[in-house]
C-alpha positions in Angstrom: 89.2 142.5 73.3 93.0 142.7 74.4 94.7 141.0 77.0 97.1 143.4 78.7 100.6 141.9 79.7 99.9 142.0 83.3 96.6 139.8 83.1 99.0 137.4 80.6 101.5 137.2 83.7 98.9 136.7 86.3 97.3 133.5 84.3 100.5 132.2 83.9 101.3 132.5 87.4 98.1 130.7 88.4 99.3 127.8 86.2 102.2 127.7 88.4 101.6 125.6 91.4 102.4 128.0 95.2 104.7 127.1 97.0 102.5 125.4 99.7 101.2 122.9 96.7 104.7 122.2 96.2 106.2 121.1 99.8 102.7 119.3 99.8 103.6 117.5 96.9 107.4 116.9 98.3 105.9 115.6 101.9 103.3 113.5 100.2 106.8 112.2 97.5 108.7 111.7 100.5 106.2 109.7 102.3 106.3 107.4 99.6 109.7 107.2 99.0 110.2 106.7 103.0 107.3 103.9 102.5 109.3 102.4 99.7 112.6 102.2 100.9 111.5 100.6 104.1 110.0 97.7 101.8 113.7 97.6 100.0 115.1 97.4 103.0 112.9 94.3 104.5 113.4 92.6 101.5 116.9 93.0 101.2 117.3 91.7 104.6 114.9 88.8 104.6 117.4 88.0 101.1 120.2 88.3 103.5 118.8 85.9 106.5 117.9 83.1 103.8 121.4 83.2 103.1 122.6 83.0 106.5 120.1 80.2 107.4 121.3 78.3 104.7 125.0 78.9 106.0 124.1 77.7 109.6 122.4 74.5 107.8 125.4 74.0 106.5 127.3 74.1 109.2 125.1 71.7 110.8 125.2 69.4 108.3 128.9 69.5 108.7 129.2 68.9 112.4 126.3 65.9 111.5 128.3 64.3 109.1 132.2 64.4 111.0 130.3 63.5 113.9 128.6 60.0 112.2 131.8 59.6 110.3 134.0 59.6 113.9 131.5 56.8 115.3 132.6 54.5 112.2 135.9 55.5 111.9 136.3 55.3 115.3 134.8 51.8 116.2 137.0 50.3 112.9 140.2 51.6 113.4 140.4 51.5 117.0 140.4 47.9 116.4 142.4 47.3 113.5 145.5 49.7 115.8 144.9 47.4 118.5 146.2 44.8 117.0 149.3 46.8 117.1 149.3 49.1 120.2 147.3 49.0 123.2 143.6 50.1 122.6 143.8 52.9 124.6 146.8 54.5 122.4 144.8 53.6 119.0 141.2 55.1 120.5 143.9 58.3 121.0 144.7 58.2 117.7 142.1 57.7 115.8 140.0 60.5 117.9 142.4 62.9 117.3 142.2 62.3 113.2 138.1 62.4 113.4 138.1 65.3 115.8 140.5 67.3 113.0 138.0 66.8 110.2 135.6 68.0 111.9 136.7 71.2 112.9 138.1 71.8 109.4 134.3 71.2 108.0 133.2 73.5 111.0 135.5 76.1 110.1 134.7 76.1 106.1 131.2 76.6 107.3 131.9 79.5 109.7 134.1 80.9 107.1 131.0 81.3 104.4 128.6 82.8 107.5 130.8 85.6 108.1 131.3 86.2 104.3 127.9 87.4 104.8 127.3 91.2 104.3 124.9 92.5 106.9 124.7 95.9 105.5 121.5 96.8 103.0 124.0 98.1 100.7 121.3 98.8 98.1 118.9 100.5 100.2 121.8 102.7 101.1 123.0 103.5 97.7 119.4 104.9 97.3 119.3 106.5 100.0 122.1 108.7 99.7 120.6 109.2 96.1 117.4 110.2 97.7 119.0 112.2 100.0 121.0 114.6 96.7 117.6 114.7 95.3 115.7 116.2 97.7 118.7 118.5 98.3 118.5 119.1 94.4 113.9 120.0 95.0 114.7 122.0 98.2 117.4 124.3 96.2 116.2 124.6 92.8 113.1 125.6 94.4 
């Protein structure tokens, strides 16, 4: 028995999946990758608000410290300068030196938190790659 060339083409054709099967297969891919890229992008910001929390702690921790080293300082060398000029100048003074270190340590700290990227840049790097290759399925098929 022979196999013409038309029954050939038709089995070879029934190996090929329709074209139904394949935007099936693309919704059901895309689902997935949608699915997936949603997890990348919780991740990457929950990575992102660890870092900023740790940024406000440090800022805190700044504020905490200039604030108990003022009270020392303060109470010291308010009376050590009045021995030389009135209380009330050296309480100016010495105020004035604390208050400085803090805002410096205040500012480093605000410095690093907006350093902070808030963008997913890696979920949108893949997105845009996402994006050309289901541009590529949709075309080449």
């Amino acid at each position: 028995m022979t196999i013409s060339p038309a029954r050939t083409e038709i089995a070879e054709r029934d190996d090929e999946p329709s074209l139904g099967q394949l935007f099936a297969g693309l919704a059901a891919e895309t689902g997935t990758l949608v699915r997936k890229e949603a997890e990348l992008a919780r991740l990457e910001m929950t990575q992102k608000g660890r870092v900023a929390a740790r940024d406000v702690a440090i800022i805190a921790a700044g504020g905490a410290i200039a604030g108990l080293g003022a009270m020392a300082l303060m109470a010291t060398l308010i009376l050590l300068l009045g021995m030389v000029v009135p209380l009330w100048a050296s309480s100016l003074l010495v105020g004035a030196g604390v208050a400085i270190v803090g805002v410096a340590v205040t500012l480093g700290g605000i410095r690093a938190f907006k350093g902070i990227e808030a963008k997913p840049r890696n979920l949108i790097g893949t997105l845009e790659e996402d994006k050309r290759w289901l541009r590529e399925q949709v075309t080449t098929r």
